[in-house]
C-alpha positions, -999 to 999 in steps of 0.1 A, spaced: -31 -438 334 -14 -420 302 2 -450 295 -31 -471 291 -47 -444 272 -21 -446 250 -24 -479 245 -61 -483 245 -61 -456 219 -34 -472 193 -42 -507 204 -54 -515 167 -30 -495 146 -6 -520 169 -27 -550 157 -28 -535 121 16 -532 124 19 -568 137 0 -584 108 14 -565 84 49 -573 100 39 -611 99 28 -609 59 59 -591 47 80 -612 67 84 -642 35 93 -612 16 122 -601 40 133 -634 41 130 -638 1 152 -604 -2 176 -613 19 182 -644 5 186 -627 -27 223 -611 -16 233 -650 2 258 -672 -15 245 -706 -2 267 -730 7 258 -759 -14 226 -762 -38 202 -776 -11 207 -749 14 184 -721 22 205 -704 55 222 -671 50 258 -686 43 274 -653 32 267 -617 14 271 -615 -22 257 -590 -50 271 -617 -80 235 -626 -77 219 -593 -88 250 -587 -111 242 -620 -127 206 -625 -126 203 -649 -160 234 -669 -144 208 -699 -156 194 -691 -189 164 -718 -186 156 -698 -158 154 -665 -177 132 -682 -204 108 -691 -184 102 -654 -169 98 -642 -202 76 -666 -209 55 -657 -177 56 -623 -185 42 -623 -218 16 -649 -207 10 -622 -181 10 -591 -200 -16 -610 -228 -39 -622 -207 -39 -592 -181 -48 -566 -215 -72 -591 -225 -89 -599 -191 -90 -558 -177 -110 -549 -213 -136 -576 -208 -140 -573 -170 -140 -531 -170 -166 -536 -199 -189 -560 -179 -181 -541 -146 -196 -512 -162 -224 -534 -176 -236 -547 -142 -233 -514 -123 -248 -489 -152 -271 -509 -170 -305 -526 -162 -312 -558 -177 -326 -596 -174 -306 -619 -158 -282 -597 -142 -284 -607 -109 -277 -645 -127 -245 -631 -139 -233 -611 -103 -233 -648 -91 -217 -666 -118 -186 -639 -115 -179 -656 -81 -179 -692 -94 -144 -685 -113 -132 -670 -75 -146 -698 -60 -141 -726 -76 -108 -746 -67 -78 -745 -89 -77 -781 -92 -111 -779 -103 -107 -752 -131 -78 -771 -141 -89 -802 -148 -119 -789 -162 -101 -764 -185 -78 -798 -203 -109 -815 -209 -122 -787 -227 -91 -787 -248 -85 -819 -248 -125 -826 -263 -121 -798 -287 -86 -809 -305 -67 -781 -295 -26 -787 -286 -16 -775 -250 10 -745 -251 14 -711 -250 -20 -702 -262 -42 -725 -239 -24 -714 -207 -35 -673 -219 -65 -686 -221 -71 -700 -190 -55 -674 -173 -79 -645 -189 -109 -671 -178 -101 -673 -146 -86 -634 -140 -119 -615 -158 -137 -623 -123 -109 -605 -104 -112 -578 -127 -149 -575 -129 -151 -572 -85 -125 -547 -82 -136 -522 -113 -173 -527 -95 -163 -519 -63 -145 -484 -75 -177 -479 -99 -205 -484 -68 -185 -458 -49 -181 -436 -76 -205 -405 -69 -224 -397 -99 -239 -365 -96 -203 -351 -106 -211 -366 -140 -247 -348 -140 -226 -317 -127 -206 -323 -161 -236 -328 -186 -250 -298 -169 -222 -274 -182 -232 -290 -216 -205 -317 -220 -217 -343 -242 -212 -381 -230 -177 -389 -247 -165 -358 -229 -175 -366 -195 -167 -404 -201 -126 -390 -206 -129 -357 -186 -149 -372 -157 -155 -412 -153 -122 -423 -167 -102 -402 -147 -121 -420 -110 -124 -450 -126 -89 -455 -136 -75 -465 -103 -90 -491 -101 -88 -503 -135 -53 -502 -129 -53 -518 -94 -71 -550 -115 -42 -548 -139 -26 -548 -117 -43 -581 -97 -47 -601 -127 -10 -598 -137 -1 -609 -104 -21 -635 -104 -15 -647 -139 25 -647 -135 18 -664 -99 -5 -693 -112 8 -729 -109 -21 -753 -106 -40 -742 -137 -10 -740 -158 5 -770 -149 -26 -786 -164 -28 -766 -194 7 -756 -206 17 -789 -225 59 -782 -232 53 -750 -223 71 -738 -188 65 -706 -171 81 -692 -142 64 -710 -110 66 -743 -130 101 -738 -132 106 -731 -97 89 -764 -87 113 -789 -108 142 -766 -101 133 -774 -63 143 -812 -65 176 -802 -71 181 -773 -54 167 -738 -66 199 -710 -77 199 -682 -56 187 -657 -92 151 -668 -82 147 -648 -49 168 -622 -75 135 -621 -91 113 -631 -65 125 -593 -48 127 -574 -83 91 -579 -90 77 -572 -58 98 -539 -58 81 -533 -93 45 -540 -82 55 -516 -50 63 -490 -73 32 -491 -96 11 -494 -67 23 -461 -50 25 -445 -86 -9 -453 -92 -18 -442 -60 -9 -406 -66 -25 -402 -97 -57 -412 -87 -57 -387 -60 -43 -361 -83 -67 -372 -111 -98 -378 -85 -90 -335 -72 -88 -327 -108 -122 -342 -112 -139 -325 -85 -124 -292 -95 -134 -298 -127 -175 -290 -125 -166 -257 -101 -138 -244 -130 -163 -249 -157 -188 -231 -135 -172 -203 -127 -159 -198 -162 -196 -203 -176 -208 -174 -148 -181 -152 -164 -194 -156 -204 
């Protein structure tokens, strides 16, 4: 009887482990292979344990190249695409205006609409309006297609944002810029960050789109796909394993501050009450 209590009681946190365990199991693999010597170039078993991999992790200098590359295509259009998203996601959620339930659906055509699709669609854009395929196009297209991401995720913190703590502020006279920075900013952040987050991710993950768009131009996945008719060096699942570990990181970091800045925010209206009752 305990025992099926137990279980009936932690049945879905067991559920919950099990997916979890079969999602990060491409990762484990993916590290692991990151400390294997393979035996020749076309082999993917665990042959035997090395570190020269991590030691030597630009043993291919095209490879290299093309991470750079991905990363500032990343970095570019992730700065450009959280500024316009956070600005409409604020736009939708605080503002009234005409056509704005128009607009809630056409953020979901960019989600929706397959890659191929977008691609294709993209290169005849550029193609029709003179402009040479290369570094520039593929930021593009990445900030078109990432601003959607951006714009859902900065809604969702913003609809379960409780206002009346900003009311609370503008009650102990702070004007709008100070509870925007004081108040807003601070529970908002999160998940502006966690759609930085998501669009760089997504940006330095993209194949499709940029395959279509990217002219001479060769970015990270695209090298990974012509490096895998001839066997793919054993520095990618170097890389593979050094940028989940970094996402993992600023995940967790900006986990704690949004529950440190989200207390500081709620003990923010009470402080400035309390010293207000003592002038």
């Amino acid at each position: 009887m305990r025992l099926s209590r137990w279980l009936a009681d932690r049945w879905v946190m067991g559920v919950g482990l099990l997916v979890l365990g079969y999602l990060f199991l491409p990762i484990a693999v993916v590290a692991a292979l990151s400390f294997n010597r393979p035996s020749s170039r076309l082999s993917y078993d665990f042959n035997e344990f090395t570190l020269d991999n991590w030691r030597q992790p630009c043993a291919t200098s095209d490879m290299c190249d093309a991470v750079v590359r991905s990363v500032q295509i990343g970095f570019i259009s992730t700065v450009a695409a959280t500024a316009l998203g956070t600005l409409m996601a604020f736009a939708l959620v605080r503002h009234r205006f005409r056509g704005r339930s128009g607009i809630n659906v056409l953020i979901f055509l960019p989600m929706a609409t397959p890659e191929l699709v977008m691609g294709t669609s993209l290169l005849a854009l550029f193609v029709a309006g003179g402009v040479q395929l290369g570094f520039w196009t593929v930021v593009i297209a990445h900030v078109m297609f990432c601003v959607s991401f951006v714009v859902v995720t900065v809604k969702a913190r913003l609809a379960g944002m409780d206002r009346r703590l900003e009311e609370a502020a503008m009650d102990l006279y702070a004007n709008e810029w100070q509870t925007f920075r004081r108040i807003t900013l601070p529970l908002v952040l999160p998940g502006i960050v966690a759609a930085a987050l998501l669009a760089f991710s997504l940006s330095f993950d993209d194949f499709i789109i940029t395959n279509f768009n990217s002219g001479t131009t060769v970015t990270f996945p695209m090298y990974v796909w012509g490096a895998a008719q001839r066997g793919i060096p054993p520095q990618v699942n170097v890389i593979g394993t050094a940028m989940f570990v970094i996402a993992l990181l600023l995940v967790l970091a900006s986990s704690l501050r949004g529950r440190r800045a989200s207390r500081a925010a709620l003990a923010a209206p009470v402080v400035a009450g309390q010293a207000g009752g003592r002038s």
